[in-house]
C-alpha positions as CSV (number, residue, x, y, z in Angstrom):
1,X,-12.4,21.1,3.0
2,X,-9.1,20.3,2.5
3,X,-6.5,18.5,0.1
4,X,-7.5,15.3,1.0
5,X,-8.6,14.1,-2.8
6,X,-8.4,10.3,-2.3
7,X,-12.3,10.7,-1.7
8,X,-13.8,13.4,-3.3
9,X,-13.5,13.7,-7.4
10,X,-11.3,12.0,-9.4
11,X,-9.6,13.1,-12.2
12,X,-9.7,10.9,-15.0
13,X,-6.7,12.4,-17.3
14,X,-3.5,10.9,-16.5
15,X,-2.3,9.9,-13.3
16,X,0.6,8.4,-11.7
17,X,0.3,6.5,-8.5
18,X,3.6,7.1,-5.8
19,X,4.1,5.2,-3.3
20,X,6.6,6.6,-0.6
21,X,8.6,4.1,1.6
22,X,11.4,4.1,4.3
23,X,13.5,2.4,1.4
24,X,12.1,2.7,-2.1
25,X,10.2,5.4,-3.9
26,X,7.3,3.3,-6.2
27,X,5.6,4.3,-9.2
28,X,2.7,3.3,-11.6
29,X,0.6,4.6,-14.6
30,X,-2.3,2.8,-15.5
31,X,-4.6,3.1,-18.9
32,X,-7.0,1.8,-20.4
33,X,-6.1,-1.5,-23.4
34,X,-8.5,-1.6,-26.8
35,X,-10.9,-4.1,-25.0
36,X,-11.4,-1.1,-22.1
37,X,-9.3,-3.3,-19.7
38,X,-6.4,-1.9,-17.6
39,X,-2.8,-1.4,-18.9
40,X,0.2,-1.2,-17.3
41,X,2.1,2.0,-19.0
42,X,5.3,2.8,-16.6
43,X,6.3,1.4,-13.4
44,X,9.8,1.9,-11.8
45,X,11.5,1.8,-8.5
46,X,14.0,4.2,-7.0
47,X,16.2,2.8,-4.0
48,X,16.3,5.7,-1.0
49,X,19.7,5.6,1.5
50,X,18.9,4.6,5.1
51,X,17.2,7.5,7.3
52,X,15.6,9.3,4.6
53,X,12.4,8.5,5.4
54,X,11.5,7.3,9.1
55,X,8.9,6.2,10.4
56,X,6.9,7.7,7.4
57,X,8.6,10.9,8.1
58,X,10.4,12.7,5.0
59,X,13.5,13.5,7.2
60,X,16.1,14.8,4.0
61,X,13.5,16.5,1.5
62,X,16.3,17.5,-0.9
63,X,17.7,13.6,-1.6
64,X,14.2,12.4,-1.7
65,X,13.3,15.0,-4.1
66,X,16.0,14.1,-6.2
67,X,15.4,10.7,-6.0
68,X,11.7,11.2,-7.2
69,X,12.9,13.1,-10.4
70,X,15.3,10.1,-10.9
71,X,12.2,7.9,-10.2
72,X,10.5,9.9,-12.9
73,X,12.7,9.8,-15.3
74,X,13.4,6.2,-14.9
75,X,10.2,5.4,-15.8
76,X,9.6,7.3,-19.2
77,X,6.6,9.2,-18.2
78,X,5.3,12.4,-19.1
79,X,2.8,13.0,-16.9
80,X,2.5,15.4,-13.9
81,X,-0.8,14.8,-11.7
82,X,0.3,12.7,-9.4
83,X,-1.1,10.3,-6.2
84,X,0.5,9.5,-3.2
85,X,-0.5,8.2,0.4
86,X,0.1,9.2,3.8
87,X,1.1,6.1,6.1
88,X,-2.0,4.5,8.1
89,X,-0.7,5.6,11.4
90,X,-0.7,9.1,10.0
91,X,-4.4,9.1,9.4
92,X,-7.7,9.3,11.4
93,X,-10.6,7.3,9.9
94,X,-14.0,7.6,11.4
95,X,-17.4,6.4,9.9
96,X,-20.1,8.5,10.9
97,X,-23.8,8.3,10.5
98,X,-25.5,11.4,9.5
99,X,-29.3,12.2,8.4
100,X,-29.8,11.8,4.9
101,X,-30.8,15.0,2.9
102,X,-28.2,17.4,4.0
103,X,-27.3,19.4,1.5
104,X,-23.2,19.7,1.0
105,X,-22.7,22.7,3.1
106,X,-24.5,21.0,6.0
107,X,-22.6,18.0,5.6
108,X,-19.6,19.8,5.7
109,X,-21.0,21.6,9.3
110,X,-22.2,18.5,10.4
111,X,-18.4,16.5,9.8
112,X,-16.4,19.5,10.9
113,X,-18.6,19.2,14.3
114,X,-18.3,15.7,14.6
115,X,-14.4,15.6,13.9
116,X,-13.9,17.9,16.7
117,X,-15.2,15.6,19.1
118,X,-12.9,12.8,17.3
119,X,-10.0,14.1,16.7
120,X,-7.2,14.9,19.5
121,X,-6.1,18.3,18.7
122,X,-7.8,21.3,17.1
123,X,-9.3,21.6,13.7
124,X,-7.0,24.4,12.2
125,X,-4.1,22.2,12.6
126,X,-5.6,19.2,10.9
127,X,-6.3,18.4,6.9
128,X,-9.2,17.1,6.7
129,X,-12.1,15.5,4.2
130,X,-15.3,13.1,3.9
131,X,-16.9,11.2,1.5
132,X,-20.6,10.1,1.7
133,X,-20.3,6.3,1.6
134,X,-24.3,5.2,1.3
135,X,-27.5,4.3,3.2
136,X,-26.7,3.2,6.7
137,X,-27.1,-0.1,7.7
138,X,-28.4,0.2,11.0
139,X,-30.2,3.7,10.9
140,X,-33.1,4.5,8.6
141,X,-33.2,8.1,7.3
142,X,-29.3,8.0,7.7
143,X,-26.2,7.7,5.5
144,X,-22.5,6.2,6.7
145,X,-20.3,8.9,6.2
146,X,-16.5,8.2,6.1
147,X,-14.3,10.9,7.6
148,X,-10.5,11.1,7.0
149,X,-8.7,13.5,8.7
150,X,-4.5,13.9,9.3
151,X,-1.8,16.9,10.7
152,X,-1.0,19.3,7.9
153,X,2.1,19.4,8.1
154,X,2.3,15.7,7.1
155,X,0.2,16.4,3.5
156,X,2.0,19.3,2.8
157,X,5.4,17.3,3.1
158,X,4.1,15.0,0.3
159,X,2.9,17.6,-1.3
160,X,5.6,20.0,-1.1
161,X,8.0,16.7,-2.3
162,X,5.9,16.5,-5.3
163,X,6.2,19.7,-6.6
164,X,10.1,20.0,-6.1
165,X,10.4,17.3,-8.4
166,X,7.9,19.2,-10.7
167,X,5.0,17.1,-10.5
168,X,1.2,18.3,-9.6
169,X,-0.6,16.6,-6.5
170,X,-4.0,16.1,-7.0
171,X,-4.9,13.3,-4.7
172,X,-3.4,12.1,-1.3
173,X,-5.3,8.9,-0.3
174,X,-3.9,6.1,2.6
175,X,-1.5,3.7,2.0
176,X,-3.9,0.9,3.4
177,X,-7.0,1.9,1.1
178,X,-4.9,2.1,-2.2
179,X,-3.3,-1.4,-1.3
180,X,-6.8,-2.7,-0.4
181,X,-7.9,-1.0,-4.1
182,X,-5.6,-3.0,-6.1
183,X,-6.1,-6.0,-3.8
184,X,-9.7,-5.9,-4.8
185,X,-8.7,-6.9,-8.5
186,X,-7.1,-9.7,-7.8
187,X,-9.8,-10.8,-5.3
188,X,-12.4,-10.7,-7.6
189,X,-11.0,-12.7,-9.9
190,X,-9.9,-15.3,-7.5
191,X,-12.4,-18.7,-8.4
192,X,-14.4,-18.6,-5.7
193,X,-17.2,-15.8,-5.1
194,X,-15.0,-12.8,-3.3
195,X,-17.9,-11.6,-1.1
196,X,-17.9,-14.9,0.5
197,X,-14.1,-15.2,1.0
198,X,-12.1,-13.7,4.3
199,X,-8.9,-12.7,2.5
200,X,-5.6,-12.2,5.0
201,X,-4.1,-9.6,3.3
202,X,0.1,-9.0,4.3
203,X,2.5,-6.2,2.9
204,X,5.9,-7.4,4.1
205,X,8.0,-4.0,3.8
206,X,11.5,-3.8,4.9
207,X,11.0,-3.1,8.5
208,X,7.4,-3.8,9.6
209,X,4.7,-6.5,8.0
210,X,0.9,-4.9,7.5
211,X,-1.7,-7.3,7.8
212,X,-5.3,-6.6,6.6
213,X,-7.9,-9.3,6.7
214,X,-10.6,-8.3,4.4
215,X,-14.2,-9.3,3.1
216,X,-16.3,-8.2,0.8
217,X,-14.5,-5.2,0.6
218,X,-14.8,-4.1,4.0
219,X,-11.8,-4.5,6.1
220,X,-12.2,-6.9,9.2
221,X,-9.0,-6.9,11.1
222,X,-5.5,-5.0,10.7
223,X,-2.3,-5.3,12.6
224,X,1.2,-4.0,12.4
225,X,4.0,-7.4,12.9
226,X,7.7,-6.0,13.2
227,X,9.5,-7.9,11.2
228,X,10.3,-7.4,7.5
229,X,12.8,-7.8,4.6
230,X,15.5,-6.1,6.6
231,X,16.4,-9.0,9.0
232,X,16.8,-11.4,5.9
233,X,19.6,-8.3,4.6
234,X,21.7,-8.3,8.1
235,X,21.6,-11.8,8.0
236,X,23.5,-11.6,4.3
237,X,25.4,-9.1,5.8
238,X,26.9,-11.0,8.5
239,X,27.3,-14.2,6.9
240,X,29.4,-12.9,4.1
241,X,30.9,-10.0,5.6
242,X,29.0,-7.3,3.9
243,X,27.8,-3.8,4.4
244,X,24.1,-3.7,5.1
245,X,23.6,-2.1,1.3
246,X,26.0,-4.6,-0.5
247,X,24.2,-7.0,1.1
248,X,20.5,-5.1,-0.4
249,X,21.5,-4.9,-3.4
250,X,23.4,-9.1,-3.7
251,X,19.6,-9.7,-2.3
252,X,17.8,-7.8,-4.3
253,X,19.7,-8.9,-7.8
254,X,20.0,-12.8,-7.0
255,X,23.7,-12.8,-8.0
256,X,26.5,-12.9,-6.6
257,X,26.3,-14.8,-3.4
258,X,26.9,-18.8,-3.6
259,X,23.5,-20.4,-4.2
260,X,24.0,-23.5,-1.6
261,X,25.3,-20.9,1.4
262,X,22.1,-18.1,0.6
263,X,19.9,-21.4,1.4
264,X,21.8,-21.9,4.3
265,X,20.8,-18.2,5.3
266,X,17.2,-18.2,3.0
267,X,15.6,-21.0,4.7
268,X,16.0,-19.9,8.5
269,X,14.2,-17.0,7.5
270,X,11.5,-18.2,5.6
271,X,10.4,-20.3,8.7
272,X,10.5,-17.2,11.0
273,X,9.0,-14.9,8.6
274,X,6.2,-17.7,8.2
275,X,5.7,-17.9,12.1
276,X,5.7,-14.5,12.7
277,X,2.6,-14.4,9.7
278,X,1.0,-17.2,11.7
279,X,1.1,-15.3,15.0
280,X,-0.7,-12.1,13.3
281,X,-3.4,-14.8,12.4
282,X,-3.6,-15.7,15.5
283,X,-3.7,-12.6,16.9
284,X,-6.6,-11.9,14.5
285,X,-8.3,-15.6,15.7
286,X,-8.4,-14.6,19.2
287,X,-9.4,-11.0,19.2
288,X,-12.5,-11.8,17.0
289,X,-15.2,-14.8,16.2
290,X,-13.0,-16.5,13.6
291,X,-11.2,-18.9,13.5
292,X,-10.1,-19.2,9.8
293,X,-9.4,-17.3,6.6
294,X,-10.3,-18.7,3.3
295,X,-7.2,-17.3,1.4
296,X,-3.6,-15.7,2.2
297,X,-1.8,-12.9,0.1
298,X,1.4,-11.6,0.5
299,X,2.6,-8.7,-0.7
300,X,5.5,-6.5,-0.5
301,X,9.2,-6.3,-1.5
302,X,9.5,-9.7,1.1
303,X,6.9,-11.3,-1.1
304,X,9.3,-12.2,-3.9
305,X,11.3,-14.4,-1.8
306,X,11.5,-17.9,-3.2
307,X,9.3,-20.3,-1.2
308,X,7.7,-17.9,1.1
309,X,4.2,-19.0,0.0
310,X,4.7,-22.3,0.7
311,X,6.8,-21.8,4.2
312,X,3.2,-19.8,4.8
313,X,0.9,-22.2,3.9
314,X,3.0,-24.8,5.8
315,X,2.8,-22.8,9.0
316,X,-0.9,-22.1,8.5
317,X,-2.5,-24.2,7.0
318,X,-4.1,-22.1,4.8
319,X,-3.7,-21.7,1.2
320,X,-1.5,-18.6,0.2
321,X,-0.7,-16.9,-2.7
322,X,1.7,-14.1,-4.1
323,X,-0.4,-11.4,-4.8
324,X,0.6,-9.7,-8.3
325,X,-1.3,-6.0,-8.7
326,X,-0.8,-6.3,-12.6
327,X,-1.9,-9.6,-12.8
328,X,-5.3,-9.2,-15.9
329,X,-3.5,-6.0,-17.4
330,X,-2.3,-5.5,-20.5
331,X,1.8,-5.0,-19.8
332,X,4.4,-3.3,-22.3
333,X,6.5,-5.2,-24.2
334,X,9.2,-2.9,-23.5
335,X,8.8,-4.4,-19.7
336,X,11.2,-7.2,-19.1
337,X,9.7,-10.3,-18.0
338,X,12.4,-10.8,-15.6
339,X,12.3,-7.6,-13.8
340,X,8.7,-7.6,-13.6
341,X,9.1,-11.4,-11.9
342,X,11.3,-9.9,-9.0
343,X,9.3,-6.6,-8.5
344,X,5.6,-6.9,-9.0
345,X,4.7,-7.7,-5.3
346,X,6.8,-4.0,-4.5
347,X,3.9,-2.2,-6.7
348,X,0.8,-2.9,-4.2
349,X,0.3,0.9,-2.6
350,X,1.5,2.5,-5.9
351,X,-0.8,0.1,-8.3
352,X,-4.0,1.2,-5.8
353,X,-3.5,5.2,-5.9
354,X,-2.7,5.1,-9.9
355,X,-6.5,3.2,-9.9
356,X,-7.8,6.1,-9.0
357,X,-7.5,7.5,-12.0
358,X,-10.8,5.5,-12.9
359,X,-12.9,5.8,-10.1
360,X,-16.3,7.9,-10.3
């Protein structure tokens, strides 16, 4: 139906997962280590200037498509197929119930008539795909059909980016399913049993904070918060009298900026950052019969800062974790310890779309 491949078949040669922010281009490749366990095979980061991508909007193609062949390069990989994300707010999700039976054709009739009753503008304008989740819940004879549908133009800007930089796009998911994807591995092996366990899920990017709030692999609850890693940056800026990406990068390498004065400047922000977490909670704890999560993960470039988990599970109450996609995998031992410390929490999006290389 269309190019939407996050939910139809998977490809289960080589893939790399790209993830494609408003600051940083991310990417993964995933295999398979001797016991049939994942592996971490590549994974770099390429830095993007200011305004090249807004508001998940690729606003100068040329630079960005650069910066992807530096990304690709950077990170030693040879492969081509590639899968990236459209942002959530670029993205119509529906679950429909349809009778069971129907053969594919009908199901594509009976989605394409749906989806025109769903979706605010017309169907020629729109990329759009389904996949047949399972029985229904509620509805005997029927199966829950999820529906995902977005404007063209915004696939074929990924996918137009991809193949400038010579790569081959053979799946375009949703930044908020791959990130709940790789989530999932790390929930599961969390010591209690994860169906029973109402995860709060945050991505703290450099401008906005996603929360999810997930269970048993359904997501509950999501909300945008706007504050991010950004604010922390002017702060450096203005207190030592730096340009917004001097001050990135002094934040970003840990160097270079007098240890007692960044507390000074570290610790104000923690405590906001931490309230501002504890008010999407309680956005979540008002707008819905519960009153409590089980667990907290954070996520995100933010997620590296020192002391954030604890600032969190100060405000809270609740216990919370930094959530590390490649935690259980197999890593390279070409992979510095050190730069894999700093940048782990920045591979959540990019760790879920290069799973999909092993999904049925």
């Amino acid at each position: 139906m269309s190019i939407f491949g996050s939910f139809l078949g998977r490809d289960p040669a080589p893939l790399l997962g790209i993830d494609i922010s408003s600051t940083t281009l991310k990417l993964v490749e995933l295999g398979r280590d001797r016991s049939g366990g994942h592996a971490l095979l590549h994974c770099a980061i390429e830095p993007l200037d200011q305004g090249w991508i807004a508001e998940g909007n690729i606003e100068q193609f040329d630079q960005v498509a650069q910066a992807l062949r530096r990304l690709v390069r950077k990170a030693g990989t040879q492969t081509k197929n590639v899968a990236l994300a459209l942002p959530s707010s670029a993205v119509i999700t529906r679950k429909l119930s349809l009778p069971a039976g129907l053969t594919e054709d009908e199901l594509e009739a009976q989605v394409e008539a749906e989806a025109a009753q769903l979706i605010p503008f017309p169907l020629t304008e729109v990329a759009l795909d389904f996949c047949l989740i399972g029985p229904s819940p509620s509805a005997v004879g029927y199966n829950e059909v999820l529906v995902a549908a977005s404007r063209k133009e915004k696939v074929s800007d990924r996918q137009g980016l991809a193949e400038a930089a010579g790569l081959n796009p053979v799946i375009m998911d949703v930044e908020s399913y791959a990130s709940r994807l790789a989530a999932r591995r790390v929930i599961e092996r969390l010591p209690s049993p994860a169906n029973l366990q109402l995860v709060a899920l945050f991505e703290i990017g450099s401008h906005s904070t996603a929360l999810q709030v997930i269970r048993n692999d359904e997501l509950v609850y999501e909300r945008d918060q706007p504050v991010g890693g950004a604010a922390l940056t002017q702060l450096i800026a203005r207190q030592y009298g730096l340009s917004f990406e001097e001050a990135e990068q002094k934040k970003k390498a840990g160097v270079g900026l007098p240890a007692d004065d960044l507390q000074t400047v570290l610790q104000p922000f923690l405590a906001t950052l931490a309230q501002e977490l504890g008010r999407a909670l309680q956005f979540f704890f008002t707008s819905t019969p519960h009153n409590k999560v089980d667990r907290i993960l954070l996520s995100g470039g933010g997620a590296s800062l020192p002391g954030l988990a604890e600032a969190v599970m100060s405000q809270t109450g609740f216990a919370a974790h930094v959530l590390n996609p490649f935690e259980g995998m197999t890593l390279p031992p070409t992979l510095p310890a050190a730069r894999l410390a700093s940048e782990a929490t920045s591979y959540l999006v990019a760790t879920g779309l290069a799973l999909r290389r092993f999904m049925p």
